[in-house]
C-alpha positions in Angstrom: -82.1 36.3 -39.0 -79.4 35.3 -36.5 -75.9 35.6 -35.1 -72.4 34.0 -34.8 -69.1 34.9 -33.0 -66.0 34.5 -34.3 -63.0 34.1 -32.0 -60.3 36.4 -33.2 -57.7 35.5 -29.6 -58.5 33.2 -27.4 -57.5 32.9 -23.7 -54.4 32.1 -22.9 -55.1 29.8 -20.3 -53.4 31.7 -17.5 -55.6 34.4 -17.6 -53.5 37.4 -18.7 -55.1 38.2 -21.7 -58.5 38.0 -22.4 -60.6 36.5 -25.4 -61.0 38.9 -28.2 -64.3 38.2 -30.1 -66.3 39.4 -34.0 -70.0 39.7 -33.4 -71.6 38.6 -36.9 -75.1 39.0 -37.5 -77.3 38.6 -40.4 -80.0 40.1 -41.2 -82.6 39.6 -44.6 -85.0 41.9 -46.4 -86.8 40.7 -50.1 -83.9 41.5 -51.7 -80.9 40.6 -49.8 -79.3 39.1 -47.3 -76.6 41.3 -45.3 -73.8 40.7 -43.1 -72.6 43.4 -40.2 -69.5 42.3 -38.2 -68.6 44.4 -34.7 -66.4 47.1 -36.1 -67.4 47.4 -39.2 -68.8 50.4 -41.3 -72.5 49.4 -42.7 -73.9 46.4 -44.1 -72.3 44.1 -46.0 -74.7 41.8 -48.7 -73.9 38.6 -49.4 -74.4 36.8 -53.0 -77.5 34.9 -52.1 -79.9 33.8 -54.9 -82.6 33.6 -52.8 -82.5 35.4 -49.5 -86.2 34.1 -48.3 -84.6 30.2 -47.8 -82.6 31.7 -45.0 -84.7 31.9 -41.5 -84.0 31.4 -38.2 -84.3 28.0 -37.3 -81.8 27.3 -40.9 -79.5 30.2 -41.0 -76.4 28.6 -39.2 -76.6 25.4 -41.2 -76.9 27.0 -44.7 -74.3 29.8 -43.6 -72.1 27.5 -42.4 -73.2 23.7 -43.5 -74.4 20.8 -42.0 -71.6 19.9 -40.4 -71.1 22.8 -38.8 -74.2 22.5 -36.2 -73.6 20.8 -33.0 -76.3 19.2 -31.4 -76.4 19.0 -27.2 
């Protein structure tokens, strides 16, 4: 369905030590909706009622909210 990053360190501002970053991304079948982070074992599912509501173009805002989204 989509992705997100989560920034676990970020840059110093001097440049000795780098960003550390998660990888999140979600994925959907009938049943569920699942959750894998970057080192993590498996698939995690998340308590969604209805897993089909969450697409592509509406993942981030109804993962995160409407005021999460950013727009350019």
């Amino acid at each position: 369905v989509g992705s997100s990053v989560e920034v676990v360190s970020p840059c110093d501002g001097n440049g000795k030590s780098s960003v550390k970053v998660n990888y999140v991304y979600y994925f959907r079948d009938k049943n569920a909706l699942y959750l894998y982070k970057s080192g993590q074992e498996g698939l995690k599912k998340l308590n969604i009622v209805n897993p089909k509501e969450y697409t592509e173009e509406n993942f981030l805002e109804k993962i995160f909210g409407k005021n999460f989204i950013v727009e350019k």
